[in-house]
C-alpha positions as CSV (number, residue, x, y, z in Angstrom):
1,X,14.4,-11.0,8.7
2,X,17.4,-13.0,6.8
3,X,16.0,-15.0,3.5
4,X,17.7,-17.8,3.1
5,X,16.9,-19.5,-0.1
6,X,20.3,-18.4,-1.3
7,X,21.8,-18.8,-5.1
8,X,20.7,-16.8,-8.1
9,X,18.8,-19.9,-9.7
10,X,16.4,-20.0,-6.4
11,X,15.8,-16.3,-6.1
12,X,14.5,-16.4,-9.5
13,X,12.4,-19.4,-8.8
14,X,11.1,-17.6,-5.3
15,X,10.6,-14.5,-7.8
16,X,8.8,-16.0,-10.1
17,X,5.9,-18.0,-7.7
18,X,5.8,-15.2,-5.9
19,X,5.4,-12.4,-8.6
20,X,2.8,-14.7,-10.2
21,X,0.8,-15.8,-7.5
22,X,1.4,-11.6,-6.7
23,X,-0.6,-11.1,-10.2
24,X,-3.2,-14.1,-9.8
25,X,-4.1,-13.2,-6.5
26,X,-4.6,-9.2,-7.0
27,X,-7.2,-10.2,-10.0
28,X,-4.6,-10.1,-13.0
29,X,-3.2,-12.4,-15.1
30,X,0.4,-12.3,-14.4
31,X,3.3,-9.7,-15.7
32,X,4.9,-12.4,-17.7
33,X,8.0,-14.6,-17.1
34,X,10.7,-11.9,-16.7
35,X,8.0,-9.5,-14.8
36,X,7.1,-11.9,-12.6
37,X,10.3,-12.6,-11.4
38,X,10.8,-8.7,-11.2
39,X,8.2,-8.8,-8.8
40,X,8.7,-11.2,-7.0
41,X,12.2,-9.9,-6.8
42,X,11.2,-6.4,-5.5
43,X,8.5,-8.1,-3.7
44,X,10.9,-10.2,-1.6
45,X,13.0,-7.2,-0.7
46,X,9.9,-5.3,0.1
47,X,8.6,-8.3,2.3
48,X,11.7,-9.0,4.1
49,X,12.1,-5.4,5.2
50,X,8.7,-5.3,6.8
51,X,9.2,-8.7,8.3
52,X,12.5,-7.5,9.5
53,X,10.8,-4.7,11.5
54,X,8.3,-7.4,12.6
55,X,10.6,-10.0,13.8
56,X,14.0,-8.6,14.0
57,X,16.7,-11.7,13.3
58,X,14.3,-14.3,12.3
59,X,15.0,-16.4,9.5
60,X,12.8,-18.4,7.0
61,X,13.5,-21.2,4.2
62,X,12.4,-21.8,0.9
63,X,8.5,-21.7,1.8
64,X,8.5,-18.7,4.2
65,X,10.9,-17.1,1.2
66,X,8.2,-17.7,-0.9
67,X,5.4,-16.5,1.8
68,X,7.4,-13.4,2.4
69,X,7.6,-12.5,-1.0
70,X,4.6,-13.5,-2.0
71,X,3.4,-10.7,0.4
72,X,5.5,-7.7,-0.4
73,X,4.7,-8.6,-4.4
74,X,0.9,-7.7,-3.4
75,X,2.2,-4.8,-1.3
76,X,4.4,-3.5,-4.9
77,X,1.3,-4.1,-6.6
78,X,-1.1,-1.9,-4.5
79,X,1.3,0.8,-4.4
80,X,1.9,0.2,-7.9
81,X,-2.0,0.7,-8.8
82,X,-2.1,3.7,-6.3
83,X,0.7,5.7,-7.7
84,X,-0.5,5.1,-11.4
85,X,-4.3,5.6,-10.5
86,X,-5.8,2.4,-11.0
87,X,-9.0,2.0,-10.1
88,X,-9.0,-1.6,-9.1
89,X,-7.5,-2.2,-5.7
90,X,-9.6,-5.5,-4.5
91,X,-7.9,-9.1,-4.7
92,X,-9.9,-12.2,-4.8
């Protein structure tokens, strides 16, 4: 899967969403500005390689960007928990 936002300025906008929705959504409050965009950022790069797997040569804008990275950020974050043993593994 290709993400196409492109330029710095967007993938630290995509990052940021999200990395935040990421946090909201997995019952947290958020990593903060720069760690929200972190995982996003890791998020997205997470996403698009399972996507990629998924559906070989697709591509997405801004919103799937945003979907795909959304989705790997919740991904980081359960591995994230599981690796440091933390307990709390449910989302909204």
């Amino acid at each position: 899967m290709d993400l196409q936002p492109g330029g710095l300025l967007i993938w630290l906008v995509v990052g940021l969403i999200a990395g935040w929705a990421a946090g909201q959504f997995m019952k947290g409050s958020g990593f903060g500005l720069i760690g929200d965009i972190v995982v996003g950022i890791i998020g997205a790069f997470i996403g698009g390689t399972l996507f990629g797997f998924l559906m070989p040569g697709a591509t997405v804008g801004l919103l799937g960007s945003i979907v795909v990275a959304f989705i790997g950020a919740v991904v980081l974050i359960v591995l994230l928990r599981a690796l440091s043993g933390h307990r709390r593994f449910s989302w909204r």
